[in-house]
C-alpha positions, 0 to 999 in steps of 0.5 A: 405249810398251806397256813403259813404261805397264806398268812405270808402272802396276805402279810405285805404293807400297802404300795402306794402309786408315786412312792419311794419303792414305786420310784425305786423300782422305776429307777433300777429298772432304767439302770438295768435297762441301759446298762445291762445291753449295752454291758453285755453286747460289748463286754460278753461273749456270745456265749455270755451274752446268750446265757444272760439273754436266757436268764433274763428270759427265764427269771421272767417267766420263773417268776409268773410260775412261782406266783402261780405256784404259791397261789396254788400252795396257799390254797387261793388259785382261782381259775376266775382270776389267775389264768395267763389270760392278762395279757403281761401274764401271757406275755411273761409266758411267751418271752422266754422264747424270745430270749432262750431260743431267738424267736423271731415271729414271737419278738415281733409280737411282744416287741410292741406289747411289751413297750406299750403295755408294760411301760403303761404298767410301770407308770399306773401299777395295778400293785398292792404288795410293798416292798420287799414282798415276792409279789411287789418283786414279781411284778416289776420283773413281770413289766420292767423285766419285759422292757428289759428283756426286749431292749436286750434282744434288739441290742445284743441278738439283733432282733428288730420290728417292722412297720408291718409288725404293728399290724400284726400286734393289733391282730394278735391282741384282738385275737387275745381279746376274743379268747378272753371273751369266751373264758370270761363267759364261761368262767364268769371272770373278768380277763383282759379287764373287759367286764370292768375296769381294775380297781387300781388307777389305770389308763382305761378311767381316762376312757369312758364307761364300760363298753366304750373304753374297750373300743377306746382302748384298742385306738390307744394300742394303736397309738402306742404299738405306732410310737414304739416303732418311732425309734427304729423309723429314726435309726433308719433315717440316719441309716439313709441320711449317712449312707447319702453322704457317703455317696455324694462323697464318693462321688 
């Protein structure tokens, strides 16, 4: 058994960034990202509504467990490298309890990881498996998967960020940042990609020499955590805008 996980884990063709199944991917995971909600939040009920809220929730962090798992069975789990310490792998982890028990405190934190990180993820794969190999199928549901699940909880349970959240996702990921310092020291690994750069094409070649792109970085998740927000800054300034008007035609 051990032989035959392996050889199916090292049997998928190369992905190739731009390509058909990379395009694919994009392109289901839109569908699903607008339909699935907007389906959901006017055709369910709540009950409907929570079990695939749950579902998307668990298929998500079901996934990183079953890698995980067959890594483990295949004989090749290496603390080095598999830990959830990457950030999308520890936010797989935590989503579920986003989408099964409504956490708030965790939305606010994954709500701006997600959008920033995972649409970055989604563009510049850090894939090698082709399709229709578990490792391709993981990793969309692992990035897409979490701009899904999200979208689903601002949609349908309601959940949403505040201003003041960003500072709280800069804050927990410099916390994150100092946990994969240490596993990285005591492990000799590279968790969080702060030794080195991945070997596949990412934002972080745009950034400079190593350390400076780790400095870098953390001005870009600034960015990014502030241009997540801009869609609730535009709902709440129609919100004002129509509740304006409504005044001034009372009145």
């Amino acid at each position: 058994m051990k032989e035959q996980i392996y050889a199916y884990m090292h049997s998928a063709e190369h992905f190739s960034q731009w390509s058909s199944s990379h395009v694919a991917a994009l392109m289901v995971s839109l569908f699903l990202i607008l339909v699935l909600p907007w389906f959901a939040k006017n055709k369910l009920s709540e009950r409907g509504q929570h079990a695939i809220g749950a579902a998307i929730g668990i298929t998500i962090t079901g996934s990183l467990v079953v890698w995980n798992l067959l890594n483990y069975l295949s004989g090749e789990y290496n603390i080095q490298t598999d830990l959830p310490l990457q950030l999308c792998r520890f936010s797989n982890l935590a989503i579920v309890l986003v989408m099964v028990w409504r956490s708030q405190w965790w939305f606010e934190l994954l709500y701006f990881w997600a959008l920033a990180g995972m649409l970055q993820a989604s563009v510049t794969p850090d894939l090698t498996e082709e399709f229709p190999h578990f490792l391709y199928i993981r990793y969309w549901i692992g990035h897409t998967g979490m701009i899904l699940a999200i979208v689903y909880a601002s949609v349908v349970y309601g959940m949403r960020p505040q201003l003041k959240h960003i500072w709280k996702a800069m804050i927990g990921i410099n916390v994150f940042l100092v946990l994969a310092i240490v596993v990285n020291l005591a492990l000799d690994a590279n968790y969080f990609w702060i030794c080195g750069k991945p070997k596949t094409a990412s934002i972080l070649d745009h950034l400079g020499p190593w350390p400076y792109y780790v400095i870098f970085a953390e001005v870009v998740a600034l960015i990014n955590f502030t241009a997540a927000y801009i869609p609730w800054w535009i709902i709440d300034w129609v919100d004002r805008k129509n509740a304006a008007e409504k005044v001034l035609a009372e009145n």
